[in-house]
C-alpha positions in Angstrom: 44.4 195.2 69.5 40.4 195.5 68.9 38.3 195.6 71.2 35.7 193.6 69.5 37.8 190.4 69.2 38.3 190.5 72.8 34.6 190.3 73.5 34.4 187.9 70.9 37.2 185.8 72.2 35.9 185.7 75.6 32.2 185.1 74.3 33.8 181.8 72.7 35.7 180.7 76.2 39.4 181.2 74.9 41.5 182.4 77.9 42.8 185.9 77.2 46.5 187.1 77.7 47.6 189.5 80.5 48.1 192.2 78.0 44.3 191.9 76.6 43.4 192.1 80.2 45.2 195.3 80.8 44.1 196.7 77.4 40.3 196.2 78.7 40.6 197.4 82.3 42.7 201.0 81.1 40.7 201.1 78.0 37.7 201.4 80.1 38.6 203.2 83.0 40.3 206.4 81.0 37.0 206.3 78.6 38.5 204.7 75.4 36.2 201.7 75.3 32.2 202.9 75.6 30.2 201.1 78.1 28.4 199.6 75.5 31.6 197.2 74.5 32.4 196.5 78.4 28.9 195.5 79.2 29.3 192.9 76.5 32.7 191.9 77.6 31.0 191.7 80.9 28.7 189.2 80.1 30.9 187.5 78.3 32.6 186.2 81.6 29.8 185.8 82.9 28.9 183.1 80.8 32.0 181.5 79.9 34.0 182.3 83.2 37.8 183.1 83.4 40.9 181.5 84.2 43.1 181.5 87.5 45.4 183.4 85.4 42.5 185.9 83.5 41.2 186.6 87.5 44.9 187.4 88.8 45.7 189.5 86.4 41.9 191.5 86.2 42.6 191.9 90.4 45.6 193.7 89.6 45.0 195.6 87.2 42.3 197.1 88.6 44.0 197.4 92.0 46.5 200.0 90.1 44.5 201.3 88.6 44.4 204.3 90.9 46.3 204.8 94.3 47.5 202.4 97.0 47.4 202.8 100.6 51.2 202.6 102.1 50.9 201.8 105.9 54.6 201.0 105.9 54.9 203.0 108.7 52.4 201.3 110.8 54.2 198.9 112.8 52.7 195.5 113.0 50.7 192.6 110.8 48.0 194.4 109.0 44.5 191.9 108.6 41.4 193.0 107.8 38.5 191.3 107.6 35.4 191.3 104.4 32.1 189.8 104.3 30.0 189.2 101.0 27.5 190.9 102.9 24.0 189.0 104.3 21.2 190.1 106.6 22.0 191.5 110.3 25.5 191.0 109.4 27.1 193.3 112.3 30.0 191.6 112.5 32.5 194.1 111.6 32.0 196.4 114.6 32.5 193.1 116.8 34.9 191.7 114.9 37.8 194.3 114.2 38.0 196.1 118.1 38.6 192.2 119.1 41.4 191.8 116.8 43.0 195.6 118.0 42.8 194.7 121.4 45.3 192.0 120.8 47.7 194.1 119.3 46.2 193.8 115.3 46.2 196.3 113.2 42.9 196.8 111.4 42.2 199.2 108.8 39.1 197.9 108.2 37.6 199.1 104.8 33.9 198.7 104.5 30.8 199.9 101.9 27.2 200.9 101.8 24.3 198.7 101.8 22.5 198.4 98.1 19.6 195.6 97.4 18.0 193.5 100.7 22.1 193.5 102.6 23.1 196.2 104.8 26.3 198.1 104.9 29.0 198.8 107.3 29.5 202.5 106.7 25.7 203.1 106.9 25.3 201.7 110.4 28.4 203.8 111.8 27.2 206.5 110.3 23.7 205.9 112.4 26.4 207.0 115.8 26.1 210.8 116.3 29.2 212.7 114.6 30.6 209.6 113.4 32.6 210.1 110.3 34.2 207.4 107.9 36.1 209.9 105.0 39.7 210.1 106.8 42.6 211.4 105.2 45.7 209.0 104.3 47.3 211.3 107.3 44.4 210.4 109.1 44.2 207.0 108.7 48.0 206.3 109.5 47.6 208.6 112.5 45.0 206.4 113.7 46.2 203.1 113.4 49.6 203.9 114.9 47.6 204.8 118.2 44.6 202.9 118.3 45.5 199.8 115.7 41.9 200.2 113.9 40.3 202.6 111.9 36.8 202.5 109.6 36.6 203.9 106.6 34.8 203.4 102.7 36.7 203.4 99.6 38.0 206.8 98.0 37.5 207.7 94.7 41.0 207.3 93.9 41.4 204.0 95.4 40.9 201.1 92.1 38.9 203.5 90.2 38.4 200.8 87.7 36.9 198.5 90.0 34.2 201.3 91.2 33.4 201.8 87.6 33.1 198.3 86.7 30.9 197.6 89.5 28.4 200.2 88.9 28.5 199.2 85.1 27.6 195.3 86.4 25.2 196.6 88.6 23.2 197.7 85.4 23.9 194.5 83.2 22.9 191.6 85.5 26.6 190.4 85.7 26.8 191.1 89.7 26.7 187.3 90.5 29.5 186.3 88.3 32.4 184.9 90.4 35.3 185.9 88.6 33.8 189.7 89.0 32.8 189.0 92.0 36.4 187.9 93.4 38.5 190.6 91.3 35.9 193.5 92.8 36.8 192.5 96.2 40.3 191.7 96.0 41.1 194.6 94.7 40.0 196.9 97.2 41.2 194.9 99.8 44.6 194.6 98.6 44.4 198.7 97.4 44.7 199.2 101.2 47.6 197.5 102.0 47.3 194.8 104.2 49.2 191.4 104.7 46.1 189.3 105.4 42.4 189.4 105.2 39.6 186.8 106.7 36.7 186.4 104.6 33.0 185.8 105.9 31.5 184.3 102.7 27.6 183.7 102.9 25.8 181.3 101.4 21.7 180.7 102.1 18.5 182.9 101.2 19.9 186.2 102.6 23.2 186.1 100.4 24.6 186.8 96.8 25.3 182.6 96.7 22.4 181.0 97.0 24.3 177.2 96.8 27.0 176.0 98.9 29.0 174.8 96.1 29.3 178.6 94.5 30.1 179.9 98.0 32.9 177.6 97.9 33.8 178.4 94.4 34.3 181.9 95.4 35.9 181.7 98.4 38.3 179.3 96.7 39.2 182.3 93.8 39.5 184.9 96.3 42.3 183.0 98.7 43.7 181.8 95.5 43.8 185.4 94.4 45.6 186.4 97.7 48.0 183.0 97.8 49.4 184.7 93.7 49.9 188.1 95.3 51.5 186.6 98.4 48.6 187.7 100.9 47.8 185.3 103.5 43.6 184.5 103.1 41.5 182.2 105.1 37.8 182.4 104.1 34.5 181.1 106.3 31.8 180.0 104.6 28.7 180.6 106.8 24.8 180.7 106.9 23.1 182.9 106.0 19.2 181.0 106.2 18.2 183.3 108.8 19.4 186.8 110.1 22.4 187.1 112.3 21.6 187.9 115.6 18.0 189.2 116.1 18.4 192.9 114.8 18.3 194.7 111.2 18.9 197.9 110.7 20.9 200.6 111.0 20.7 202.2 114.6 19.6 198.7 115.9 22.8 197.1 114.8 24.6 199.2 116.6 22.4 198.8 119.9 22.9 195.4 119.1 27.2 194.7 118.8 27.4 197.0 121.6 25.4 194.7 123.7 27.3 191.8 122.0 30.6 193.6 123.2 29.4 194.0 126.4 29.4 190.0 126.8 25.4 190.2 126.6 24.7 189.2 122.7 23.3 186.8 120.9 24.8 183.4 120.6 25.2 183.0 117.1 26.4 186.3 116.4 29.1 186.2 119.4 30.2 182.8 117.9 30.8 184.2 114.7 32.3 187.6 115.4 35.2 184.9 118.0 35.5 182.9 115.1 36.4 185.7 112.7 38.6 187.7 114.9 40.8 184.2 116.1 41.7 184.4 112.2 42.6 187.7 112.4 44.9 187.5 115.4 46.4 184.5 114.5 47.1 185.9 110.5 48.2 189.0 112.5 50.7 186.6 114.3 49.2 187.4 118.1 48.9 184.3 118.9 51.2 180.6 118.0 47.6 178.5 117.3 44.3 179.3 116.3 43.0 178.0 119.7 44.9 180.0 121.7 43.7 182.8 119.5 40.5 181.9 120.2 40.9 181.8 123.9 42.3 185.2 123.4 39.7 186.7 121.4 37.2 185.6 124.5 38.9 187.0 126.8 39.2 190.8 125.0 35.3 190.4 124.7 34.9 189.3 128.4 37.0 191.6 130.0 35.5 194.8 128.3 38.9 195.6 126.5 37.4 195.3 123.0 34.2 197.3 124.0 36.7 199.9 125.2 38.6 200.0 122.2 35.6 200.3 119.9 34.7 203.6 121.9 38.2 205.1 121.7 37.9 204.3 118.0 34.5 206.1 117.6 35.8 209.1 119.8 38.6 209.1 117.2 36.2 209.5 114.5 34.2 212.7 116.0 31.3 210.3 116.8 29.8 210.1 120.5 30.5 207.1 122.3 28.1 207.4 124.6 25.7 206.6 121.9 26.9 202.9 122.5 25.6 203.5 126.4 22.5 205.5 126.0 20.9 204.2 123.0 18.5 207.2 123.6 21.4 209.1 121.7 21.0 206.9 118.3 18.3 207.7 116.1 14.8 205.7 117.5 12.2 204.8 115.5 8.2 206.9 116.5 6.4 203.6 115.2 6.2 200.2 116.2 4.4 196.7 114.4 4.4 193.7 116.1 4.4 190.3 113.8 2.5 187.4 115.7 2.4 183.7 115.0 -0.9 182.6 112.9 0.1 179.4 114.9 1.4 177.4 117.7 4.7 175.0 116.4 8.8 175.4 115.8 10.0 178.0 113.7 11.4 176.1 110.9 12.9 178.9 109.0 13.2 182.6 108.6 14.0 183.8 104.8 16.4 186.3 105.4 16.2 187.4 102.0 12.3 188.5 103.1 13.2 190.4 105.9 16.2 192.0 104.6 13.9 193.7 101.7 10.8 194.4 104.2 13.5 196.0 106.1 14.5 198.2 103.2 10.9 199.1 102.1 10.8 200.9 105.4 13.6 202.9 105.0 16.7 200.4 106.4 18.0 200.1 102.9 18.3 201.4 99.4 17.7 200.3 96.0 19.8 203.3 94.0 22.8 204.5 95.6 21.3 208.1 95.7 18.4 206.6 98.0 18.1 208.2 101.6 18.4 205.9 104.4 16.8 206.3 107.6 18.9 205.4 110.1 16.7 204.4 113.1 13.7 201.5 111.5 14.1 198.2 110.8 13.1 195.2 112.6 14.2 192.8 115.8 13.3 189.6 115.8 11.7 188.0 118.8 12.2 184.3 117.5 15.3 182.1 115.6 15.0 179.4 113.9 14.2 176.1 116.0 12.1 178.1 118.6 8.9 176.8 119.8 6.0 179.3 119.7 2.3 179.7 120.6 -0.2 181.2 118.7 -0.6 184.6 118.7 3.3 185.0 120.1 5.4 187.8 119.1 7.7 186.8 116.1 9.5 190.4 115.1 9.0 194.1 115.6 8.8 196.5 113.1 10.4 199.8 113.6 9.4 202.8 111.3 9.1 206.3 111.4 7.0 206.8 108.4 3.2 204.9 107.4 4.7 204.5 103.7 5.2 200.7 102.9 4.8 199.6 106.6 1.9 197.2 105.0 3.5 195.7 102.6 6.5 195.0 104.5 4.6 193.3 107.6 2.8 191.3 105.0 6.4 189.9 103.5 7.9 189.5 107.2 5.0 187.2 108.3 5.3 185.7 104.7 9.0 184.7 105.6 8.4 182.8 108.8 7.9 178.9 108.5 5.6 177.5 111.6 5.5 173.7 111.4 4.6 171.1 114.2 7.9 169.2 113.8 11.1 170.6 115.1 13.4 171.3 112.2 17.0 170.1 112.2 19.7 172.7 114.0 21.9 173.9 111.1 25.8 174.5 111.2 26.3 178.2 111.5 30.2 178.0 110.0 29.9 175.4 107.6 33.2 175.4 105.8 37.2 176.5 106.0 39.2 177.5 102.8 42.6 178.5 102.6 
């Protein structure tokens, strides 16, 4: 078959068959089709979208299209958990020790930051020692004795999918929901679990912008999972304003330690009990989602889950005292304080703004190959629906280097809203799928 009457095919909106499918993904990822072709297969789909059936099949061919993980000889229900990534999204290091503490077992697969959201290996990487490139021998070991591990993709896990995603990356095809929803599926299901929660983010500081595309999404990726018989549930959740009141690498860290210790933020301790009653009920720990909730509360109040998430980052040669003595992270030499021009509420926070002000001081990165320093970024002194006097602290700014500090105070005072009415409180999970 051609090539070219695929693309063409697609560009028209006829649904392709699962043997065009796999021609395009092999074609590709051993080198036979040029990028030039795929970009315009690419967008393509992106304009004229795909089928249940196109989406299924595109997940898995891409998923073998390298190496599976076989944790057949873990025993027990293994859940993960993904977000579509937003703006002090720290979840994950909340989340998954929760869900081991009750018996879980999480091999919790996570990626960089790239653009204004930051990324789960990145922050862990901000602990002393820390290390997130275990071996398959590694990562069995670990699970079998601890129940959770963190780790990033390997190269020879869906190799198609990495390829792919750089190539849409370059194209302006990122946002297209069928791409979207293959990307992550297949890496998730590449790892071998039996379930996976999904944190899907909707507002300024996400990928979806509208609530019905969030829902569009999440509604592909459990239907994804439900053909492949994987149990999903997906959250859709805000993502208006920053979660909790940190961003950054180093600060995030500070931050879901002190939200393990039972001392964190409210929305981002609702959240991370929300998530991880998912996980532990998919993971069969509990008979109803309320009494997993009631257990996921009581792992964070009695200090189990903290205690886990040290043994885990002992595990992985980093220091755990780190999540003690915050004097052993990386700590910014510079400090900016954002006040109020006004006195009024807080009527919103872009968390698009703050996420890419973080970045311009070093948080973040725009090119993979970009150095990220691990210790700036900013803490917010102020959520949404505060009152605040003029001349009040909003944020901090945290930097270590003059470059671009400017700029980004100018775009974090830019992306607070002061008004004299009280703004309406907004839902922080606003819907269920699956």
């Amino acid at each position: 078959m051609r090539t070219v009457d695929l693309i063409q095919r697609k560009r028209d909106g006829e649904e392709l068959a699962p043997e065009e499918i796999e021609h395009l993904v092999e074609g590709y990822t051993r080198g036979d089709i040029p990028d030039y072709q795929m970009s315009a297969f690419l967008m393509a789909v992106f304009f004229s979208g795909m089928s249940d059936r196109e989406v299924s099949r595109l997940t898995e061919c891409m998923l073998r299209s390298g190496e599976t993980v076989n944790l057949s000889n873990v025993a027990g229900v293994k859940v993960d958990k993904h977000s579509t990534g937003g703006v002090g999204d720290k979840t994950s290091f909340i989340v998954a020790p929760l869900a081991a503490a009750a018996g879980v077992i999480v091999p919790m697969m996570s990626g960089r930051s790239l653009g204004h959201t930051g990324g789960t290996l990145d922050k862990l990487e901000s602990i002393p020692g820390f290390r997130t490139n275990l071996t398959s021998e590694e990562v069995e070991k670990q699970l079998s004795q601890h129940g959770l591990c963190f780790i990033g993709q390997t190269e020879k896990l869906a190799p198609a999918d990495r390829k792919l995603y750089a190539l849409r990356d370059v194209t302006a095809t990122v946002e297209s929901i069928p791409l979207i929803s293959s990307s992550i599926m297949s890496k998730k299901l590449a790892e071998g679990v039996d379930a996976l929660v999904l944190d899907v983010k909707v507002g300024s500081g996400a990928f979806m912008k509208k609530q019905v595309d969030a829902r569009r999404l999440a509604q592909t990726m459990v239907g994804i999972g439900r053909r492949m018989d994987k149990k999903v549930q997906a959250l859709i959740t805000d993502m208006n304003q920053p979660l909790g009141y940190a961003i950054g690498n180093a600060l995030e860290i500070m931050e879901a330690s002190q939200t393990l210790q039972n001392a964190g933020p409210a929305d981002l301790t609702k959240l991370s009990i929300e998530l991880a009653a998912r996980m532990i009920h998919l993971g069969k720990k509990a008979a109803t989602l309320e009494e997993a909730r009631r257990t996921a509360e009581k792992h964070l109040v009695d200090g189990s889950a903290y205690r886990k998430l040290k043994q885990v980052v002992t595990a992985q040669g980093g220091n755990a005292q780190a999540l003690d003595k915050f004097e052993l992270l990386p700590n910014a030499t510079g400090m900016r304080e954002i006040t109020s021009p006004r006195g009024g509420y807080v009527t919103s926070i872009d968390a698009e703004d703050i996420g890419t002000a973080s970045n311009m001081i070093g948080a973040g990165r725009d090119k993979k190959e970009d150095p990220i320093d691990p210790a700036v970024g900013i803490i917010l002194e102020v959520k949404t629906g505060e009152k605040v006097d003029a001349g009040s602290v909003l944020c901090r700014l945290y930097y270590t280097k003059e470059d671009h500090v400017e700029e980004a105070a100018d775009m974090v005072e830019d992306a607070f809203r002061i008004s004299a009415q009280k703004p309406d409180e907004r839902e922080l999970i606003l819907e269920v799928v699956g």
